[in-house]
C-alpha positions as CSV (number, residue, x, y, z in Angstrom):
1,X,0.0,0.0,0.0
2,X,2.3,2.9,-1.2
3,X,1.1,6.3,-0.5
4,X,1.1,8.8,-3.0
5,X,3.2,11.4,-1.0
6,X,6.2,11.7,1.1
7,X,5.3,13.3,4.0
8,X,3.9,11.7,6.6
9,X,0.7,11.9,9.0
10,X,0.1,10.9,12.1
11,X,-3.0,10.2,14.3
12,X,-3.5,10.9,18.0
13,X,-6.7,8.0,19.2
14,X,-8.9,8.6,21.5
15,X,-13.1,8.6,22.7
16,X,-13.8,9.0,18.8
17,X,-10.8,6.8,17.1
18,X,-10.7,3.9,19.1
19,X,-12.5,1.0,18.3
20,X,-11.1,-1.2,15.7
21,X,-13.2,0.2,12.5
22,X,-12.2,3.7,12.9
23,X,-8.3,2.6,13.6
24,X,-8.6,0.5,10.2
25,X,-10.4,3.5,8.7
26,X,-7.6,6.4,9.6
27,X,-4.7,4.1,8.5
28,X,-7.2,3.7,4.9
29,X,-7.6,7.4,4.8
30,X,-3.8,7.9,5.4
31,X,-2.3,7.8,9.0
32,X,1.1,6.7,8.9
33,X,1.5,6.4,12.6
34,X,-0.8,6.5,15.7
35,X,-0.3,8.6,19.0
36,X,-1.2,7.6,22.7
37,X,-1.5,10.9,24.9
38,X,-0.5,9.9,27.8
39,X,-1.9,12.9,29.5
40,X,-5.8,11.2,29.0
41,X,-7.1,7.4,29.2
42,X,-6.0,4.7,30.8
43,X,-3.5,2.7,30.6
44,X,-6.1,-0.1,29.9
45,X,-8.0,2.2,27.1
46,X,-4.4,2.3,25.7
47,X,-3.2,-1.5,26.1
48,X,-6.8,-1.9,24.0
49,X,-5.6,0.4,21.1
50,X,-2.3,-0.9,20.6
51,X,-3.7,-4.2,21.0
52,X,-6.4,-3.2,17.8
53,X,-3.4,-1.5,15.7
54,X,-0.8,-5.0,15.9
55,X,-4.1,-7.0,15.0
56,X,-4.6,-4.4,11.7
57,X,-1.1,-4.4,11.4
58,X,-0.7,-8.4,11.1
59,X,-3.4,-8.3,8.6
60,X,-2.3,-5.6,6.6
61,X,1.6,-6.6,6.6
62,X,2.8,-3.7,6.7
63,X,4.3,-2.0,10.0
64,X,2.8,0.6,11.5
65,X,4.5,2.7,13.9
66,X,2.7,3.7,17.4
67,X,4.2,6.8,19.3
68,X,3.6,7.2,22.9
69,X,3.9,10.8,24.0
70,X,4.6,11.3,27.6
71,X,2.6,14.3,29.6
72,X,5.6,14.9,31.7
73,X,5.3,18.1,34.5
74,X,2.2,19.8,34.6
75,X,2.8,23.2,36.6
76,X,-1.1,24.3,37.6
77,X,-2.2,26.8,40.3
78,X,-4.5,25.4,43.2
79,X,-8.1,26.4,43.8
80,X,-10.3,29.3,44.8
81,X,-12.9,30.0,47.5
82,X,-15.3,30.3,44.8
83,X,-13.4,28.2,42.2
84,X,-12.5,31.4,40.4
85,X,-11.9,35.6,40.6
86,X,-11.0,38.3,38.9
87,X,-7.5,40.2,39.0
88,X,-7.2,43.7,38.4
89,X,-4.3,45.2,36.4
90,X,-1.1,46.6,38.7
91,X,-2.6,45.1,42.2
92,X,-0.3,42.9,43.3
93,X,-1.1,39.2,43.7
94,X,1.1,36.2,45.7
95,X,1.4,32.8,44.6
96,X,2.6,30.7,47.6
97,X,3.2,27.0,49.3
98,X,-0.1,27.8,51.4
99,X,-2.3,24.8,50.6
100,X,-5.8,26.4,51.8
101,X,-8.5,27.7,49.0
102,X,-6.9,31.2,47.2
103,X,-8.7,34.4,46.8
104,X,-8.0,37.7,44.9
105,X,-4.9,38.5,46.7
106,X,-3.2,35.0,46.7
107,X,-3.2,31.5,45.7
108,X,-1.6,27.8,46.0
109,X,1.5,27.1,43.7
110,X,2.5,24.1,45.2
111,X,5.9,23.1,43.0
112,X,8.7,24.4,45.7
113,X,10.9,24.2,42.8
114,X,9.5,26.9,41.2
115,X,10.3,29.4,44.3
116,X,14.1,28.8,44.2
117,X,14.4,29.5,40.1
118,X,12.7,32.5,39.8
119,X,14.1,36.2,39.8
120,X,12.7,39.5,40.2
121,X,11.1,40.7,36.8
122,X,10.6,37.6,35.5
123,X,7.2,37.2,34.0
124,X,4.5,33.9,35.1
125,X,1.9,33.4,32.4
126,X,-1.1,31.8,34.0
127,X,-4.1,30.0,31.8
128,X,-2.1,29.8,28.6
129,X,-1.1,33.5,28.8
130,X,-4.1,34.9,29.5
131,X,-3.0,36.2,32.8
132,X,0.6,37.5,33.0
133,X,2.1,38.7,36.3
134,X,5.8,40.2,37.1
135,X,7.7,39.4,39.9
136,X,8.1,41.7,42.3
137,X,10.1,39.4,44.8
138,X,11.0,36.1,45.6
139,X,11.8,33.1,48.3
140,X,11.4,30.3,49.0
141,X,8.2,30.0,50.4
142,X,6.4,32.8,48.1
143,X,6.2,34.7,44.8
144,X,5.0,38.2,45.0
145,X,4.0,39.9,41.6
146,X,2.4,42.7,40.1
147,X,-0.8,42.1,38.1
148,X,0.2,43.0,34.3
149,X,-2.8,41.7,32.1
150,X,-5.2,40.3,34.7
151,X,-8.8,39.1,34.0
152,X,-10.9,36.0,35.5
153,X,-8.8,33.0,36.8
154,X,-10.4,29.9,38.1
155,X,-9.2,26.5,39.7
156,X,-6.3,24.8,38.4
157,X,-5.2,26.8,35.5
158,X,-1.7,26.1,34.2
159,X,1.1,28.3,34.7
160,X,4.2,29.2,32.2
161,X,7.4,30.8,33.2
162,X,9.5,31.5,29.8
163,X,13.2,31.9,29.7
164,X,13.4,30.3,33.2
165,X,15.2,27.2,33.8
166,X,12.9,25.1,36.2
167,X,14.9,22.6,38.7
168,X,12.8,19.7,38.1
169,X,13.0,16.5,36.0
170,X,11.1,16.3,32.9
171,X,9.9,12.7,33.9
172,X,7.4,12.9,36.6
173,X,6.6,9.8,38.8
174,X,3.6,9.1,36.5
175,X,5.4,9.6,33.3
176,X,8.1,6.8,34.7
177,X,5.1,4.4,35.2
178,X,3.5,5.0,32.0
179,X,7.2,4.6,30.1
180,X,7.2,1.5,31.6
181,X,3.7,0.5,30.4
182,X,5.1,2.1,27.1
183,X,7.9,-0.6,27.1
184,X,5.8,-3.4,28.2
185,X,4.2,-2.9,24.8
186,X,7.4,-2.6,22.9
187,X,5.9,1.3,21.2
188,X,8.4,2.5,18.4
189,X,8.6,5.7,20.2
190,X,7.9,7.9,23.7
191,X,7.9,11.7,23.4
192,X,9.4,13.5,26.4
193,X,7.5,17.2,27.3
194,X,8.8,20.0,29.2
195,X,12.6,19.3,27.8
196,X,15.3,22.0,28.8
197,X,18.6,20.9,28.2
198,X,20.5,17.6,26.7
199,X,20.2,15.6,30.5
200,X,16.8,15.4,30.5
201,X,16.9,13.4,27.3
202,X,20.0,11.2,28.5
203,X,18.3,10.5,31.8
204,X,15.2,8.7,29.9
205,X,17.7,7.2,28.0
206,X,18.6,5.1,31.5
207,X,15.5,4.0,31.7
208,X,14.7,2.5,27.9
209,X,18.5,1.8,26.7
210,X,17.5,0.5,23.0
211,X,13.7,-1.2,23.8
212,X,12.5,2.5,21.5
213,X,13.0,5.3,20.1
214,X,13.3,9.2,21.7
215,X,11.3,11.8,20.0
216,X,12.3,15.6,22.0
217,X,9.2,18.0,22.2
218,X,10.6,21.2,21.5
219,X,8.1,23.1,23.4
220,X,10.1,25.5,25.7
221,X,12.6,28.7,24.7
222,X,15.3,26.8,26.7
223,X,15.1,23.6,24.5
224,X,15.3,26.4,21.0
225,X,18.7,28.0,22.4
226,X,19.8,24.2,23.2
227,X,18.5,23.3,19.8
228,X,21.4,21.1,18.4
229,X,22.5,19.6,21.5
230,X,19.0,18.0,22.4
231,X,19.5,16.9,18.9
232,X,22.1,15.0,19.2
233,X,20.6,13.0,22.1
234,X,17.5,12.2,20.5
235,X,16.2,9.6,17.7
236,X,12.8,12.3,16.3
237,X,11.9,15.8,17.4
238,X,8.6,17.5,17.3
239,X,7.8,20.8,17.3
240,X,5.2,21.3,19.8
241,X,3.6,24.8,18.5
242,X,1.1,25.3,21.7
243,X,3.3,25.1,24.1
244,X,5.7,27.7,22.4
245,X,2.7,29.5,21.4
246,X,2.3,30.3,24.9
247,X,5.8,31.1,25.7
248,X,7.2,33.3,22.9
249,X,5.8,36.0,20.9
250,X,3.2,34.7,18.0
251,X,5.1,36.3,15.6
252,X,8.0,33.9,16.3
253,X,6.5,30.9,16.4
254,X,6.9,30.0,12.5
255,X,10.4,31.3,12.5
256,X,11.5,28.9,15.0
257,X,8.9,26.0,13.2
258,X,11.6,26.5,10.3
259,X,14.6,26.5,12.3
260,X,13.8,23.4,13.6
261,X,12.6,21.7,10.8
262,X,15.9,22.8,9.0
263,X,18.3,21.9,11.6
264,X,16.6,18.0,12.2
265,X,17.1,17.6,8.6
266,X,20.9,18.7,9.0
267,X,21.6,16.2,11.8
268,X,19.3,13.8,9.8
269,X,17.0,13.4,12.4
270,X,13.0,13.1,11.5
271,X,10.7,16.4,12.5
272,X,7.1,16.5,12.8
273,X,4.9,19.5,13.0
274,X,2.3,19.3,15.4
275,X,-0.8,21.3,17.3
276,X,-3.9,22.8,16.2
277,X,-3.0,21.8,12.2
278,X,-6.9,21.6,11.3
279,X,-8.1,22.8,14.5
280,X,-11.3,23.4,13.4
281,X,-12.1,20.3,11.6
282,X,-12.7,19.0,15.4
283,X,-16.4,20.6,15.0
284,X,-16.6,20.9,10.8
285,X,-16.3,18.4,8.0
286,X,-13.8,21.4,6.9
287,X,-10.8,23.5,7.7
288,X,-10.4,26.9,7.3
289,X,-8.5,28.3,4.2
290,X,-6.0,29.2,7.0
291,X,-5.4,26.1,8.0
292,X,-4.9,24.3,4.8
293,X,-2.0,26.9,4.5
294,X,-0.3,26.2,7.7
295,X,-0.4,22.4,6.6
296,X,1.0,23.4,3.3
297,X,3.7,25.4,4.7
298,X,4.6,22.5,6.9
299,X,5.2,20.6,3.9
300,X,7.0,22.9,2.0
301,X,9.0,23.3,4.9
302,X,10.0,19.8,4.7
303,X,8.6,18.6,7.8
304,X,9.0,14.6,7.4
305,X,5.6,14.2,9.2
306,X,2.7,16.5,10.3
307,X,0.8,15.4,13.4
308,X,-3.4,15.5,14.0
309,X,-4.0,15.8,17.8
310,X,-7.6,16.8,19.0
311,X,-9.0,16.4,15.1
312,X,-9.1,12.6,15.5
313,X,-8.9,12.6,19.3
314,X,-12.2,14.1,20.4
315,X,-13.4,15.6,17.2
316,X,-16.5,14.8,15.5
317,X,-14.8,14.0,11.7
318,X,-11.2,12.0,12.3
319,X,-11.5,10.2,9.4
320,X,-12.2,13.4,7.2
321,X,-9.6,15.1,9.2
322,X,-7.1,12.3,7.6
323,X,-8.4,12.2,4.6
324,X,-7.8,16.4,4.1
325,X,-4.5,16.3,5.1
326,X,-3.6,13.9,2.7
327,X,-5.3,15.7,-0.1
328,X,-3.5,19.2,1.3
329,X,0.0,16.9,1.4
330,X,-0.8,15.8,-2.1
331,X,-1.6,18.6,-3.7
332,X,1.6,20.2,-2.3
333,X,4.0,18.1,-3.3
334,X,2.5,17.6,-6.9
335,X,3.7,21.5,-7.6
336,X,6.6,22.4,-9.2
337,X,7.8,24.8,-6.8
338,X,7.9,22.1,-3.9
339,X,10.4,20.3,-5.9
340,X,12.5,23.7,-6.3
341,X,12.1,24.6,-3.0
342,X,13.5,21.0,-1.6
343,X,16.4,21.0,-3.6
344,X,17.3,24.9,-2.6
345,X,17.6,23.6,0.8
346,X,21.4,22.5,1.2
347,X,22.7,20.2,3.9
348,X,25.8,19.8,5.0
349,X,26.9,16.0,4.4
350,X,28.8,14.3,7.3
351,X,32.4,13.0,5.7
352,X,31.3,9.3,5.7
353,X,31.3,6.7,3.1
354,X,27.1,6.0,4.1
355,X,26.8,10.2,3.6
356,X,28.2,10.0,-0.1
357,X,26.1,6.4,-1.1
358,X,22.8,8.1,0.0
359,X,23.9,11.3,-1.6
360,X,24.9,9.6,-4.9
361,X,21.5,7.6,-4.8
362,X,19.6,10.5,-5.2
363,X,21.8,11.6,-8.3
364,X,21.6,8.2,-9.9
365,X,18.2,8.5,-9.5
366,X,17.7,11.4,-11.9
367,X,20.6,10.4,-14.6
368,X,18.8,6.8,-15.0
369,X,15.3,7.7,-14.2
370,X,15.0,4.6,-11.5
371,X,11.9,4.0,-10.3
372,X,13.0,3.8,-6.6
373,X,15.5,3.8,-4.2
374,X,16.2,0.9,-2.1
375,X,17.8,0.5,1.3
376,X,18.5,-2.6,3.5
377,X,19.1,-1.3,7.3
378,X,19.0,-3.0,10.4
379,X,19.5,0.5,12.6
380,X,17.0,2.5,10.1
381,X,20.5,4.9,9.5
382,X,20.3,4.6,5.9
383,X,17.1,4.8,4.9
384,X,17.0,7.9,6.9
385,X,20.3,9.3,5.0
386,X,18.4,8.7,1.7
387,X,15.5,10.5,2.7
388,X,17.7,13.3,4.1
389,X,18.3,13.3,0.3
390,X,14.5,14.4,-0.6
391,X,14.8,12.2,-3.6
392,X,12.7,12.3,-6.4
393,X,11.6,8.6,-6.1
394,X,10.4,6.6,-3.3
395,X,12.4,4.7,-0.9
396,X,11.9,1.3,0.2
397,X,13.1,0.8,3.3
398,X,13.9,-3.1,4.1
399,X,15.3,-4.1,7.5
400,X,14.9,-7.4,9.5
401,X,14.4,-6.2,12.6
402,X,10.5,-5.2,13.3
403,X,10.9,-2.0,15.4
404,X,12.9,-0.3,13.1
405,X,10.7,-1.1,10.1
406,X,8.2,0.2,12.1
407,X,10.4,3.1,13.2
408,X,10.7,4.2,9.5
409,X,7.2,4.7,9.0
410,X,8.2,8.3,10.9
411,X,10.6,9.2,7.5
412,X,10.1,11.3,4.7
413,X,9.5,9.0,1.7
414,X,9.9,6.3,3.0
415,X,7.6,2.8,2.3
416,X,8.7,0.6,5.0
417,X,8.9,-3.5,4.8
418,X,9.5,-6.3,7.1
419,X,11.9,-8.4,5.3
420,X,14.6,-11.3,6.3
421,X,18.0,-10.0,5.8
422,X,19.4,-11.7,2.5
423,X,22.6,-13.6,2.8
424,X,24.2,-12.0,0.0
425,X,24.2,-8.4,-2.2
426,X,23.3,-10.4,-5.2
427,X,20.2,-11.7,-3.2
428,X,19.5,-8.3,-2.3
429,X,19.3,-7.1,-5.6
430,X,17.2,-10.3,-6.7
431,X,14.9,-9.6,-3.5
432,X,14.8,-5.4,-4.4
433,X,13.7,-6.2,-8.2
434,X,11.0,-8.4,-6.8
435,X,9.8,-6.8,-4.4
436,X,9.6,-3.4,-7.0
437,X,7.3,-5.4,-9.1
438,X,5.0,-7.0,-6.4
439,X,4.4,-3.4,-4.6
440,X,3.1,-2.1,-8.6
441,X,6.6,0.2,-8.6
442,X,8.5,-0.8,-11.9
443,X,7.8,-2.7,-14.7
444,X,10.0,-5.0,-16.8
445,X,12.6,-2.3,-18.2
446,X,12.4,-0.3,-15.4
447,X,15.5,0.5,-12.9
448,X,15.9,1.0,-9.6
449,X,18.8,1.9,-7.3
450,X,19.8,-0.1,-4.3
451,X,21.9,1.0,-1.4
452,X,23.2,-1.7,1.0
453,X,26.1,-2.3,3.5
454,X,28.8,-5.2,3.3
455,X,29.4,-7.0,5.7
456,X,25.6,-7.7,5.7
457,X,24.5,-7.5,8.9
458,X,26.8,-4.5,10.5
459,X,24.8,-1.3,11.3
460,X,26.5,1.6,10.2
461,X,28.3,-0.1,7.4
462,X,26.3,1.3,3.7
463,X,29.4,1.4,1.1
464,X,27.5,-0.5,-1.6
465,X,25.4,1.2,-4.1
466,X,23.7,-0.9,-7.3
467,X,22.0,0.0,-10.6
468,X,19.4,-3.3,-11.2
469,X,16.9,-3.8,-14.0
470,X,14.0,-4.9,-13.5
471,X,13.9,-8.3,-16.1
């Protein structure tokens, strides 16, 4: 089942996308991957989806890729006397360790952490910056600030502090118990939240060695300055555009979308775009003109996946939801200016004999007119190379070990296949040309390009590259 595009979607289940039909339905309609939010269900309503998507997936035969995405800390206010009031601008308003009901002078902020990283004029944005409030002073029992954009606040609002690091772990004692449930049902990928520098990604790395992969939320203006650090300790990145909504200036937000998306392709890491994509479509059969844009700019930018969250979630059309993207995804990359706008996006090639066989791929690609690009991997490292590549063609990516083929569903371009490692180059080449024909690729005069690593078996070893007609 080879999509007709290259960039890839995936699907966050929940009360509306659960039940087997709808699961089979979104993967029909174009999900690529499926998403567990960890921050609702059970771990029951979750071992019930996974257990639906392997039963698909055995069917189908083809692997599908599940990503579990960790809430990690939730900073939140405590309650009211009458579960809400309203604060006036330049009054000043405390936020302290004092567990008893608040009231328009003070309330419950009951992370102690918090109190020991703050300074004086640093700003606290309270119910996804509704509320914004300077500090004024600071210890370690309370937070006195003035009142700069006040209005109604009610119980257990969330709280942002930008530009501060925050003493805490990004793995909370719930997000350790679901990563364990996470492993227990060997998921291609967890998504850590509330990131801040390259330790929180090497501490979950302690707890998961190889069992998956590490997708980094970039969702704070730490993480952005640490950018290519946190890259280098991670597997996937996702940029998270609510949370940085929240925490930088609007007007910077699809700046730093770009930066991102540029800099995972140079360390040849996948990027998807997520949040609020087809927002709407949660209550209409159709998005905005707005939002068809966003997804388009997504995909020009080169995003190797864009992500649905609340659209297939909750919403009332998650199938449609699917379906639009798709078309949107299409219809993008069947312009002519996509194609110019990939190829004027230079990276800079690591010196290694696997950089220059994926990078001469995609050349051989164009001078023969092959059909397709094929890579046997048992780390996923060279199919991800060739898709670094953008190529023209699609890549088949063959590996023998299951998570990684399921792992690769995540890549730009990529159609992903369980296969049993040949024993020798010639049998890969044999095995390439028939699998080209049996997925409807090439036909008998056809070519495609195979990539490949000798000794078979070693990751990290691609230093063969193969013209084959197809006979």
């Amino acid at each position: 089942m080879l999509r007709k595009r290259n960039t890839k979607i995936i699907a966050t289940l929940g009360p509306t996308s659960s039940s087997p039909i709808k699961i089979h339905s979104l993967f029909q309609a174009g999900a690529d991957i499926f998403r567990l939010n960890f921050s609702h269900g059970t771990h029951n309503d979750h071992k019930r989806r996974v257990f639906h998507i392997r039963q698909y997936e055995k069917r189908l035969g083809r692997p599908i890729a599940i990503l579990g995405d960790l809430q990690g800390p939730k900073i939140r206010i405590g309650t009211f006397k009458n579960n809400s009031v309203v604060l006036r601008n330049g009054q000043k308003f405390i936020l302290d360790l004092n567990p008893k009901p608040g009231d328009e002078k003070r309330v419950l902020l009951p992370h102690p952490e918090i109190f020991k990283s703050v300074k004086k004029n640093t700003q606290i944005l309270i119910d996804d910056g509704k509320i914004i409030l300077n500090i004024i002073n600071a210890n370690s029992s309370s937070i006195t600030t003035e009142i700069i954009n006040g209005g109604k606040i009610s119980n257990m609002k969330g709280v942002n502090i930008p530009e501060t690091f925050i003493k805490m772990s990004s793995l909370t004692k719930k997000d350790i118990k679901d990563l364990e449930f996470c492993l227990d049902l060997s998921l291609d990928y967890v998504a850590l939240s509330f990131i801040q520098k390259a330790k929180d990604l090497t501490d979950l790395k302690k707890y998961i060695g190889d069992k998956t992969g590490i997708m980094a939320k970039f969702e704070k203006p730490l993480a952005i300055k640490r950018m290519d650090e946190i890259l280098n300790y991670s597997d996937a990145a996702m940029v998270a555009r609510g949370d940085l909504g929240v925490e930088m200036p609007p007007e910077e937000v699809p700046i730093i979308q770009k930066r991102i998306v540029q800099a995972c392709r140079d360390h040849g890491k996948p990027v998807v775009v997520a949040t609020q994509m087809l927002d709407s479509m949660v209550n209409s059969p159709s998005p905005t003109r707005a939002e068809a844009s966003d997804v388009a700019t997504a995909v020009f930018d080169a995003a190797d996946c864009l992500m649905l969250s609340a659209e297939t979630a909750s919403g009332k059309f998650p199938v449609d939801s699917v379906k639009i993207m798709d078309r949107i995804i299409r219809g993008v990359e069947s312009d002519i200016s996509y194609r110019q706008i990939l190829e004027s996006k230079k990276i800079k090639l690591e010196e290694t004999t696997s950089d220059a066989i994926s990078a001469a791929a995609s050349q051989v690609v164009k001078t023969v007119f092959a059909k397709a690009i094929f890579t046997y991997t048992r780390s996923g490292a060279t199919a991800i190379r060739a898709a670094r590549e953008r190529p023209t063609v699609p890549i088949i990516g063959l590996s023998p070990d299951r998570m990684t083929a399921r792992q690769l569903a995540l890549i730009w371009g990529v159609h992903t296949i369980h296969a049993l490692e040949p024993k020798s180059f010639s049998g890969m080449i044999e095995n390439a040309c028939e699998l080209a024909k049996k997925e409807g690729i090439v036909k008998k005069g056809d070519y495609v390009v195979i990539t490949a690593g000798a000794p078979i078996g070693v990751s990290g070893s691609t230093n063969n590259l193969r013209i084959a007609k197809i006979s």
